[in-house]
C-alpha positions, 0 to 999 in steps of 0.5 A: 927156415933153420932152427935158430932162425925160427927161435930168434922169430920166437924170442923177437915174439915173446919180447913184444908181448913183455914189452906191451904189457909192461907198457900197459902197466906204466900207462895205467899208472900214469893215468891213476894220477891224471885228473880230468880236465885238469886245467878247465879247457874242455868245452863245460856249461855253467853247471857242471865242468867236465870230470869235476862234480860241483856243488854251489849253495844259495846264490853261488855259481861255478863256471869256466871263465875265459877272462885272464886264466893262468894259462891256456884259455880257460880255467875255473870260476867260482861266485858267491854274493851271500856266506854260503859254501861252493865246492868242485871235486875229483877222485882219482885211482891210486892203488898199485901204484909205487909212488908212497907221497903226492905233491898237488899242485894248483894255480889260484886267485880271488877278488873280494874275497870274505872267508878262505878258499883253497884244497882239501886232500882226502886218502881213502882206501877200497871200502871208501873209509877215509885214511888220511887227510890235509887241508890247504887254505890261503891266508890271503888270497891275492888279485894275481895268480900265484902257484900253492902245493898240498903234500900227501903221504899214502898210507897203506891200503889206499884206493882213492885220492879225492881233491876239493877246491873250496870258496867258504864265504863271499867273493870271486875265486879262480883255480887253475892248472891243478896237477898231481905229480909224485913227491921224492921226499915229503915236505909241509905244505907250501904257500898254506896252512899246514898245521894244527894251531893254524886252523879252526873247524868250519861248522858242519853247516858248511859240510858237502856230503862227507864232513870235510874240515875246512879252515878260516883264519884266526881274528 
C-alpha cells in the first residue's frame, strides 16, 4: 500500500466520523422539537397517556378516544360534568437549537362545551424561570375538527418549551395531532385569541401548579 493510498483510507476515515457527528447534532435537534405521542396513538389507560402528564379535578377524565379522531386511530378525550378544570401537559428541549420562532400547531373539536379550551405555550429557561408566554383559546369551538396555531418567538437563554391543552368549565373536548414545527417569519396566532383586549384572567382556583392565565370570552 503506497502513501497516498494509505491517505485517501485516512481522509475517507476522518470524513465518516464528521459526517456522524454532524448527523448526531441534527438528530438531537430534531427530536428537541418532537413531542411524544403527539397524535395519541400509543397504546394509554384512562389515567395517564404516554409522554403527557394529566391532571383532572372533581368528576372530569381525560382518555384516548377511538371515536372519529382527526386522523389516525386514536386521539385525545377530555369530559367534565361540573365547572372545574382538566389539563394534559408536555415539555420539550429546545436550547442549542437555531430556530428563534415556533409555530404549534393542533387539530380540535368540542360538544357542550360551557367555558374555553385550547393551548397554552410557556418558554423557560435552564433555572425553570418562565420567559415568555402565549395563550390560545378558541372562541367558539366547533362539533368538526378544525386546525388552530400558536406562534412562539425564543427569546435568549431558553431551555424548555411546555405545551398545555386546557378544558376550563363543562363539555367534551377532542385534541388531535398537536405538532411543533419551525416559524420562518413570526406572525399572530391564527384561528385564537392573540391579544391582550381579548382576554381576561381565569381565577387562580383554576391554576395546576404553576399559575397559568387562561382565558374566557367576554359577555
Amino acid at each position: 500500500m503506497n502513501v497516498w493510498t494509505e491517505f485517501s483510507l485516512f481522509a475517507i476515515m476522518q470524513f465518516r466520523q464528521i459526517l456522524i457527528f454532524i448527523l448526531c447534532i441534527c438528530t438531537i435537534q430534531l427530536q428537541a422539537q418532537t413531542l411524544v405521542n403527539s397524535g395519541f396513538e400509543e397504546d394509554a389507560n384512562t389515567s395517564s397517556q404516554k409522554g403527557w402528564i394529566t391532571d383532572c379535578k372533581g368528576t372530569g377524565q381525560i382518555k384516548v378516544s377511538n371515536v372519529s379522531p382527526f386522523s389516525g386511530k386514536q386521539c385525545l378525550e377530555m369530559a367534565h360534568q361540573n365547572q372545574a378544570t382538566c389539563t394534559f401537559s408536555q415539555s420539550i428541549i429546545i436550547e442549542n437549537t437555531a430556530i428563534k420562532n415556533y409555530k404549534i400547531i393542533y387539530s380540535c373539536r368540542a360538544e357542550a362545551l360551557n367555558g374555553n379550551t385550547g393551548l397554552n405555550i410557556i418558554i423557560r429557561d435552564a433555572s425553570g424561570k418562565k420567559l415568555t408566554e402565549s395563550s390560545g383559546f378558541i372562541k367558539n369551538a366547533e362539533a368538526k375538527w378544525k386546525t388552530y396555531s400558536v406562534a412562539m418567538a425564543v427569546p435568549d437563554g431558553a431551555q424548555t418549551m411546555s405545551i398545555t391543552g386546557i378544558l376550563n368549565g363543562t363539555g367534551n373536548v377532542w385534541f388531535d395531532e398537536i405538532k411543533v414545527e419551525e416559524l420562518k417569519q413570526h406572525k399572530p396566532s391564527s384561528g385564537i385569541w392573540s391579544t391582550a383586549s381579548e382576554f381576561m384572567t381565569i381565577a387562580g382556583k383554576y391554576s395546576i401548579g404553576e399559575a397559568i392565565k387562561w382565558a374566557v370570552e367576554k359577555k
